[in-house]
C-alpha positions as CSV (number, residue, x, y, z in Angstrom):
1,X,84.8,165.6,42.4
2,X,81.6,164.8,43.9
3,X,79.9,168.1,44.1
4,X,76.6,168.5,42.1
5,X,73.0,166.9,42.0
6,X,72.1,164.2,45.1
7,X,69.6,162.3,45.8
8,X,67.9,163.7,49.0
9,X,64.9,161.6,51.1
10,X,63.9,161.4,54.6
11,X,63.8,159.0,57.0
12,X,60.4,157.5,55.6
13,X,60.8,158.2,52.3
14,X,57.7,160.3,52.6
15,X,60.1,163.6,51.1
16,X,62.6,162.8,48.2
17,X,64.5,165.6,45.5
18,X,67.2,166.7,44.7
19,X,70.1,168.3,46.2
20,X,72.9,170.2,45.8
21,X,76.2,169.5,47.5
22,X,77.9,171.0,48.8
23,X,74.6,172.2,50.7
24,X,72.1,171.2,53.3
25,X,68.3,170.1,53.4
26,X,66.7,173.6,54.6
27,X,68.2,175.3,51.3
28,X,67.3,171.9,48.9
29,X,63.5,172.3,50.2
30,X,63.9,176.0,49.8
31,X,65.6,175.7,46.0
32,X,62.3,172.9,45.0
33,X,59.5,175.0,46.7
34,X,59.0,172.5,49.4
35,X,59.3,175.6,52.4
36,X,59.0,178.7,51.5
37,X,62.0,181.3,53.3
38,X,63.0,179.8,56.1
39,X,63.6,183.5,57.5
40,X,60.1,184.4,57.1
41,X,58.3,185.1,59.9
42,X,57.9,182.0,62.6
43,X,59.3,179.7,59.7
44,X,62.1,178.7,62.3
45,X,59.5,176.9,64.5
46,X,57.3,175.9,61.7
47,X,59.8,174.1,59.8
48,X,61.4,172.5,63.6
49,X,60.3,168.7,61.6
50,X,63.3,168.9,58.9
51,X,66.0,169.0,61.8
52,X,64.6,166.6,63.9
53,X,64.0,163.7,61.0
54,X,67.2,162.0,59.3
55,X,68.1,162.6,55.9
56,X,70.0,160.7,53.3
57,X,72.2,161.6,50.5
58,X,72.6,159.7,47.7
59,X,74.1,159.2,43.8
60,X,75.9,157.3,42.0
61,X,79.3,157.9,40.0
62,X,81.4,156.6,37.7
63,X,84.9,156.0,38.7
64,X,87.2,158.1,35.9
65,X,90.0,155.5,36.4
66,X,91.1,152.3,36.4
67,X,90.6,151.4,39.9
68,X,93.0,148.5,39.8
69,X,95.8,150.5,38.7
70,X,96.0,152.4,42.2
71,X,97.4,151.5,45.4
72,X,94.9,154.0,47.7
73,X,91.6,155.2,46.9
74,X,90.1,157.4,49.5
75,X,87.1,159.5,49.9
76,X,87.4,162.8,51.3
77,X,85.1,165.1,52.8
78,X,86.2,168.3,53.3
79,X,83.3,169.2,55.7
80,X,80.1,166.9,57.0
81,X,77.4,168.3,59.0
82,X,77.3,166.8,61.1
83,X,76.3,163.4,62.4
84,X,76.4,160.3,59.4
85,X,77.5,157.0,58.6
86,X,78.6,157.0,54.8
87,X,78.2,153.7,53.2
88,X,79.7,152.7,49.2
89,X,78.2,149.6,47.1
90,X,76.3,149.2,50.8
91,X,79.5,148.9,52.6
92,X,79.9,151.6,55.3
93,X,83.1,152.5,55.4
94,X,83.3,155.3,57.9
95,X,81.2,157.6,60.1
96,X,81.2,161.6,61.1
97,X,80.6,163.4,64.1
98,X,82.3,166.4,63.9
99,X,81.4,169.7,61.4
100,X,84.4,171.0,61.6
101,X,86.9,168.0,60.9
102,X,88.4,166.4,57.4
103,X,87.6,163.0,57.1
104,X,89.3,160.6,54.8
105,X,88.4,157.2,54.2
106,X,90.1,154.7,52.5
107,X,87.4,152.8,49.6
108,X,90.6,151.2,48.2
109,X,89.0,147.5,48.4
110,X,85.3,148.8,47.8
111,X,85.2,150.8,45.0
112,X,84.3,149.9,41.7
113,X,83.8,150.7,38.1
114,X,80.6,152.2,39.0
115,X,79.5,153.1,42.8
116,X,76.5,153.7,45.0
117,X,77.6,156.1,47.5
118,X,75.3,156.9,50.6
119,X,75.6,159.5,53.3
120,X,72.8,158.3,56.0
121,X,72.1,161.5,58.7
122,X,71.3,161.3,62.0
123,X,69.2,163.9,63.3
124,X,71.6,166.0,65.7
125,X,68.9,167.2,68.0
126,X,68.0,163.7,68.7
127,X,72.0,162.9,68.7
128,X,73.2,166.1,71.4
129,X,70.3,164.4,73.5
130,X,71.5,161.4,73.5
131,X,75.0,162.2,74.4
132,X,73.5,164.4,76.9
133,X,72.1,161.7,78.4
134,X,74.7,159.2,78.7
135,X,76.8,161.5,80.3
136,X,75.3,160.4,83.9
137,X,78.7,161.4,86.4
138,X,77.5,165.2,86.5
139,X,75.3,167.5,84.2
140,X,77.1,170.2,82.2
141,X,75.9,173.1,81.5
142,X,73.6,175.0,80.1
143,X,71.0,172.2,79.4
144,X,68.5,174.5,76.4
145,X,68.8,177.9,75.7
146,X,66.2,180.6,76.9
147,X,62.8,179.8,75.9
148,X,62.3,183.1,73.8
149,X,64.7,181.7,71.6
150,X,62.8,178.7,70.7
151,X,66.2,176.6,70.1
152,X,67.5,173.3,70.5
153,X,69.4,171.5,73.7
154,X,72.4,170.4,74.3
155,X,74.3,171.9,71.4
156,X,77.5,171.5,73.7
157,X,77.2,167.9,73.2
158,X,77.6,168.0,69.5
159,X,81.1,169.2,67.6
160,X,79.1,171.5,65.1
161,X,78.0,175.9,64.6
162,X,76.9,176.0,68.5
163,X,74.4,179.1,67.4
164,X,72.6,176.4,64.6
165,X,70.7,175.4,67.9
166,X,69.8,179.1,68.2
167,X,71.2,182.0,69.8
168,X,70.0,185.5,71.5
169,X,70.7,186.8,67.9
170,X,69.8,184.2,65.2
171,X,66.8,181.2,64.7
172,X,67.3,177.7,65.5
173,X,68.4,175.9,62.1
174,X,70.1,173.3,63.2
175,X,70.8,171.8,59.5
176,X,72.3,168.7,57.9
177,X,74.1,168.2,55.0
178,X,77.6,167.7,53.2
179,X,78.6,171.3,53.8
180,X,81.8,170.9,51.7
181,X,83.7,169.6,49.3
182,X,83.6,165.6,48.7
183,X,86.0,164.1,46.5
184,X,87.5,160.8,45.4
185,X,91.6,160.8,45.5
186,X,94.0,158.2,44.3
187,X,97.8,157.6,44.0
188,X,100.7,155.4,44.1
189,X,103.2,156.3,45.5
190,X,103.1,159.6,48.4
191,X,100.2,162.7,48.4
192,X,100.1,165.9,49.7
193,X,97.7,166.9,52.2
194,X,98.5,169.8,53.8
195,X,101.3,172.7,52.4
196,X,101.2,175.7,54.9
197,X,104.3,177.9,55.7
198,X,104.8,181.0,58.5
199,X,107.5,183.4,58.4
200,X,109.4,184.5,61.1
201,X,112.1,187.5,61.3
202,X,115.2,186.6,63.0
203,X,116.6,189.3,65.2
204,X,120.6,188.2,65.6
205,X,120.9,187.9,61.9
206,X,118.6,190.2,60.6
207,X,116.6,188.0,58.5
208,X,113.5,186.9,57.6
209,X,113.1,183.5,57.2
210,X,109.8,181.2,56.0
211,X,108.8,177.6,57.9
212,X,107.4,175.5,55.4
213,X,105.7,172.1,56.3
214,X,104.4,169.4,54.3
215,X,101.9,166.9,55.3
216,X,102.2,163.7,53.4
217,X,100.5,160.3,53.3
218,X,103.1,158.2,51.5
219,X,101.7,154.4,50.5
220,X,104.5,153.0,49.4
221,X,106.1,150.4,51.8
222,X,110.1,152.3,52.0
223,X,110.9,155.7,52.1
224,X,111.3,157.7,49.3
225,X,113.8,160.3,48.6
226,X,113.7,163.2,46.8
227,X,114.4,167.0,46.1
228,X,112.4,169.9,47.1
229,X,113.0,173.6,45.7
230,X,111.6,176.8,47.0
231,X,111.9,179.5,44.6
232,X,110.6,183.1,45.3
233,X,111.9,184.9,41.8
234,X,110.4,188.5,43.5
235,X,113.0,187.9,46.4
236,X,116.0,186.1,44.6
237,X,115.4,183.5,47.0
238,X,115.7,179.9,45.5
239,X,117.0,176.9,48.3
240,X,116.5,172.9,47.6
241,X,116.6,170.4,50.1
242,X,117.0,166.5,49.8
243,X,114.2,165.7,51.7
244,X,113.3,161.4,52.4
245,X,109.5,160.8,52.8
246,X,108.9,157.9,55.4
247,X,105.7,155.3,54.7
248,X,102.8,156.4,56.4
249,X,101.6,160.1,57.3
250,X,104.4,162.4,58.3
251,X,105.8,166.0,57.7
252,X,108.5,167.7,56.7
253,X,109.4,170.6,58.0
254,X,112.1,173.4,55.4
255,X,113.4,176.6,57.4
256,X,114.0,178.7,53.8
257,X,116.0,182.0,54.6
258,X,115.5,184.8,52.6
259,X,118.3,186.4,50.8
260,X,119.6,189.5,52.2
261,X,120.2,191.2,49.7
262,X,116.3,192.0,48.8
263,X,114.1,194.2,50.3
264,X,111.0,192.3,51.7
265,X,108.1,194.7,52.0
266,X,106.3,193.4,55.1
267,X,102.4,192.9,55.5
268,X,100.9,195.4,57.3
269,X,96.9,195.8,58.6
270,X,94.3,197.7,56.7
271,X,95.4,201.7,57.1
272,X,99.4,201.0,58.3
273,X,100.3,200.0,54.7
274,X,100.1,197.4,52.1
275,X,99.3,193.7,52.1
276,X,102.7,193.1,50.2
277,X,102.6,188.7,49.3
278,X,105.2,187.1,46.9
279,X,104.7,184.7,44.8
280,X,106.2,180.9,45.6
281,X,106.5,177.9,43.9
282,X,107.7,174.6,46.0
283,X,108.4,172.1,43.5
284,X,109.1,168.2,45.1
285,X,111.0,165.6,42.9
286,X,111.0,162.9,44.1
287,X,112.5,159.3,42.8
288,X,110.7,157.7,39.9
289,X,109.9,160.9,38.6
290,X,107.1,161.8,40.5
291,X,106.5,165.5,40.9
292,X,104.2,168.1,42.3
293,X,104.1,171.6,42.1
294,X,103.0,173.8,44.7
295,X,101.8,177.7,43.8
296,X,101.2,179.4,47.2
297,X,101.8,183.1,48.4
298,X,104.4,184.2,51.1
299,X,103.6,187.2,53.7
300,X,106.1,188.8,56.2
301,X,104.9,189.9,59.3
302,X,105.6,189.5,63.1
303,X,102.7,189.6,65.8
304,X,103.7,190.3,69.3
305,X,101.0,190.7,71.9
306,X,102.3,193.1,74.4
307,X,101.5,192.6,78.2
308,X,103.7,195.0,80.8
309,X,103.1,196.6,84.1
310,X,101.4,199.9,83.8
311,X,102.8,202.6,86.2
312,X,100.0,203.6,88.8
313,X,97.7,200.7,87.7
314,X,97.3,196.8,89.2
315,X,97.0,195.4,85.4
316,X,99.1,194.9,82.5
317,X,98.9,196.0,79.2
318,X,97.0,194.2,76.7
319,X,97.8,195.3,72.6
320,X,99.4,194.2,69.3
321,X,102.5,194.8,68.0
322,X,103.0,194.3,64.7
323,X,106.1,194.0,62.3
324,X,107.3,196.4,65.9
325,X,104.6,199.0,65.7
326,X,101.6,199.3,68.2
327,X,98.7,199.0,66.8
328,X,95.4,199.4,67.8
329,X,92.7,196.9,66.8
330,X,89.4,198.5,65.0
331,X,87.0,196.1,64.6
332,X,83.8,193.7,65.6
333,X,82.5,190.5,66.1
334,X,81.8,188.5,62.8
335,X,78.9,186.0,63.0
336,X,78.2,183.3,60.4
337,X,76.9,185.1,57.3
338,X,73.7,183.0,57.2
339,X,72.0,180.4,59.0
340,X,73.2,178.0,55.9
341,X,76.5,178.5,54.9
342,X,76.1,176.9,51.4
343,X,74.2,180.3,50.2
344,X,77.4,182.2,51.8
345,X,79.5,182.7,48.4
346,X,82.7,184.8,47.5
347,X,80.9,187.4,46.4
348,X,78.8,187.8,49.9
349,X,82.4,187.5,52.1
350,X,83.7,189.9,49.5
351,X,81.0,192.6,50.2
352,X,81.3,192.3,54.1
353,X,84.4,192.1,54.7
354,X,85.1,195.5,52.2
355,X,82.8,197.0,54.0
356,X,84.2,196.3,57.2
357,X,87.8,197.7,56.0
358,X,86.2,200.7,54.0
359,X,84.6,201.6,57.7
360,X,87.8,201.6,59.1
361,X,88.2,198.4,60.5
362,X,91.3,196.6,61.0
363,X,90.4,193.8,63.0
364,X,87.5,191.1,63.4
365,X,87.3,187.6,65.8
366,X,85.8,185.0,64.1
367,X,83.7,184.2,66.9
368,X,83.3,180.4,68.8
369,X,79.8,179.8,68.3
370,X,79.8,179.7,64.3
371,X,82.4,178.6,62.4
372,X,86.0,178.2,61.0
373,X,85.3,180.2,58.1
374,X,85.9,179.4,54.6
375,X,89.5,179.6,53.1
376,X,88.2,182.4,50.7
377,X,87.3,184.5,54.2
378,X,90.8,184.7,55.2
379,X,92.6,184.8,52.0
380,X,90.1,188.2,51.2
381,X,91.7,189.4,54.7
382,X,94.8,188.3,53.9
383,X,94.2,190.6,50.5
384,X,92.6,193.8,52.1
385,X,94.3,193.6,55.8
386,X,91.7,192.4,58.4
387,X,93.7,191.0,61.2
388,X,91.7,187.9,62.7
389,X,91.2,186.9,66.0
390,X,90.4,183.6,65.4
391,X,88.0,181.8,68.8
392,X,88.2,177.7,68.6
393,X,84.5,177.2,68.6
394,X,83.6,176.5,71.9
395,X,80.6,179.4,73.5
396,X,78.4,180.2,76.5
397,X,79.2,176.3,77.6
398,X,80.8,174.3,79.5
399,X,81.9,171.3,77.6
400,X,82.3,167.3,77.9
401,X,85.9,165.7,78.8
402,X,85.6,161.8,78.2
403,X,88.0,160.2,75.3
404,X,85.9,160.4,72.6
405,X,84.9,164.4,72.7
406,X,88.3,164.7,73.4
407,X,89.9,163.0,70.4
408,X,87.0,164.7,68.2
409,X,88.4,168.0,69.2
410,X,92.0,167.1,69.0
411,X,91.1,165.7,65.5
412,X,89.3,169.0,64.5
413,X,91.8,171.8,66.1
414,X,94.7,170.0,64.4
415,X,93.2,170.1,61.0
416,X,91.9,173.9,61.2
417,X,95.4,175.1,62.2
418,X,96.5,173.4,59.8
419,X,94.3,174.2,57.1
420,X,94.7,178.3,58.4
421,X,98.4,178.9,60.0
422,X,100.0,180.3,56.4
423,X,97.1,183.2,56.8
424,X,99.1,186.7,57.6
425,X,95.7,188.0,58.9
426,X,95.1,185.5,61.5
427,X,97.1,187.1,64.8
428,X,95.5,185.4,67.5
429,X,93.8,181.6,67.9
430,X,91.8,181.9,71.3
431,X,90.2,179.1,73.1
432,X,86.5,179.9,73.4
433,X,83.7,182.3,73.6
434,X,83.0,183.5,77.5
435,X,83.5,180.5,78.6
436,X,86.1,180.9,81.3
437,X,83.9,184.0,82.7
438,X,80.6,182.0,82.6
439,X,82.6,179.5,85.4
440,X,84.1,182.4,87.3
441,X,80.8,184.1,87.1
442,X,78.9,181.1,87.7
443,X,76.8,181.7,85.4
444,X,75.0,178.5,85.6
445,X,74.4,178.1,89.4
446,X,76.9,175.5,89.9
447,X,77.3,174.8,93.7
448,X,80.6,176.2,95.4
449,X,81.2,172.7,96.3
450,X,81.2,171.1,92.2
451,X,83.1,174.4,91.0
452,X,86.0,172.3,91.1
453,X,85.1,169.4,88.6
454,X,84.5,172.2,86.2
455,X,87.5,173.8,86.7
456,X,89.1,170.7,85.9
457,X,87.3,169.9,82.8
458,X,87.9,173.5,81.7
459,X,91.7,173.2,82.1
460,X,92.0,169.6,80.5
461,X,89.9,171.0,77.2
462,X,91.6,174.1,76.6
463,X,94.8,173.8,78.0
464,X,95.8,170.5,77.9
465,X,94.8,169.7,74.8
466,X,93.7,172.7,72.7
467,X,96.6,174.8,73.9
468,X,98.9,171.7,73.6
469,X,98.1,171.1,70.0
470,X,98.5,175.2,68.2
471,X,101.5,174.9,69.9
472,X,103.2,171.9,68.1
């Protein structure tokens, strides 16, 4: 693990301390006494200077292995706000531009006994501006926010938390920083990188059954075979599979069926019954002895969003049905819990999201113009029944189409869903925040005559590709 004490300067050198990471420059200069609350007052204009300079992180590490005793060697960041090129021993061997994505980079050939590592940030103000700018075929809208906000432009040029550049609710903190967890990873052989499994009852046999699939990154040059057993002792459900694991990344997908002859309590929403999860264990053998072991928890639960004609009426029904029963959604709009989402800790999520259930809420949309929460989020509604409506973070915009935002997004909506489909709570991914009513509203005084490029755009973002991808 990387986490712990950086170095932390600014562009001139003029500002350096230390930092935490995970974390960000607003809350290092808070933590030292450099600003005072950034909250405070007009503090959110005041302090405008720390988003708009570029920042460096910085530290040096020990290696805990013998590096020449390991095929790959990457470095992983679990999260990188926002904008950076990251450089070891002075080599750069990747860059970021995208919040909300998992990067991985391979240091196999540049790491050492002891390293320099370097994460130099671009400020993205200046970056959204720039994009903004080079996109010369047509303008998108909106260009800045209202002034009363006293925000940033062009946050829909940038893939991070849209409302960092201010919003009608919240100050303009638009920070930087390595927001999550870095690590160095090494191995041989294959490596697991995602585990994630959805369960599905099947009508003609009565059944439920459990789709488990496994992302691997497997180095070594031929396949490798091996044996993978699900065991759930709760259900007397135990299956094992002879699975072959092809070089390079790939999956592999196991359709487990649960045995009959047990009762599987199903998980129900927050006041319709209890949040009933077994325990699992995948275990993968595979040859040469190597093994991993898996711990996760299994729900059972069917969403089905009902839509039928409504006698007397021109529109359709619009509600949930889950495990069969109608249910109707209580709940609100959840918000980042702070402007920097290093102070938001277990304990915070725990207290809101109680709340929220012990008011009677059932239901919440993690809304487009934050962010993809934290796994603890969804594994506390998992735990206490909060059915999420989860947006893609996309708000009050219209958005950019060329290749590179495109494969930015495509890179970022595979890995959330990934990283969030096993979560019983999440009912519903939805493609943006108002977006498709700000074109049909014309919100931004687009002339009748353009509408159409818009259109376009809006179709090949969400459709084509966001759509495209949750469905595979």
């Amino acid at each position: 693990s990387l986490r712990g004490s950086w170095r932390l300067g600014n562009g001139n050198g003029s500002v350096v301390l230390r930092g935490e990471v995970p974390g960000c420059v607003h809350t290092a200069l808070h933590r030292r006494g450099l600003i005072q609350d950034p909250y405070y007052r007009f503090n959110d204009v005041m302090y405008r200077w720390i988003a708009l300079d570029n920042w460096t992180y910085s530290r040096t590490f020990k290696t805990p292995f013998d590096v020449r005793k390991w095929q790959k060697v990457n470095l992983i960041f679990e999260g990188v706000d926002t904008v950076a090129q990251i450089l070891i021993n002075n080599i750069t061997v990747g860059r970021t531009d995208n919040m909300f994505n998992r990067y991985s980079f391979d240091i196999t050939s540049v790491i050492k006994e002891v390293n320099f590592v370097q994460v130099h940030f671009l400020s993205a103000i200046s970056y959204a501006a720039e994009q903004s700018r080079c996109h010369k075929v047509y303008r998108i809208p909106p260009a800045c926010p209202p002034p009363v906000q006293k925000g940033e432009c062009h946050a829909n040029f940038i893939r991070k938390e849209q409302c960092s550049f201010s919003w009608d609710w919240g100050p303009s903190f638009p920070t930087q920083g390595i927001w999550k967890d870095v690590r160095i990873e090494a191995y041989n052989h294959y490596h697991l990188i995602y585990f994630s499994l959805t369960s599905f009852f099947v009508k003609s046999t009565q059944q439920w059954s459990l789709e488990i699939e496994s992302i691997f990154d497997v180095v070594s040059s031929k396949p490798i075979a091996g044996l993978v057993t699900v065991n759930i002792p709760k259900l007397q459900t135990q299956q094992t599979f002879s699975v072959t694991l092809q070089p390079g990344e790939g999956s592999i997908v196991l359709l487990v069926n649960i045995n009959k002859s047990s009762t599987v309590e199903a998980w129900w929403p927050n006041g319709h019954g209890k949040q009933t999860g077994y325990n699992m264990t995948t275990t993968f053998i595979m040859e040469g002895g190597y093994q991993i072991e898996k711990f996760s928890k299994a729900y059972f639960r069917t969403v089905e969003l009902v839509q039928e004609p409504i006698p007397g009426s021109p529109g359709l029904s619009f509600y949930f049905r889950i495990n069969g029963r109608p249910i109707f959604l209580k709940g609100s709009n959840w918000i980042p819990a702070d402007s920097f989402q290093d102070r938001v800790t277990y304990d915070t999520l725990w207290l809101l999201l109680k709340s929220a259930a012990d008011a009677n809420m059932n239901a919440l949309r993690v809304w487009g113009g934050g962010v993809y929460e934290q796994d603890e989020f969804y594994d506390i509604c998992d735990e206490i029944g909060i059915m999420i409506w989860q947006d893609f973070m996309f708000a009050c915009a219209l958005y950019p189409t060329d290749q590179n935002y495109l494969e930015s997004v495509r890179a970022e909506v595979s890995h959330q869903v990934r990283r969030l489909k096993s979560h019983p709570s999440i009912i519903l991914w939805s493609g943006n925040n108002e977006n498709e009513a700000a074109i049909a509203g014309n919100w931004f005084s687009i002339p009748y005559a353009d509408r159409e490029v818009y259109i376009k755009d809006y179709v090949m973002l969400y459709v084509k590709n966001i759509r495209e991808i949750v469905l595979t």
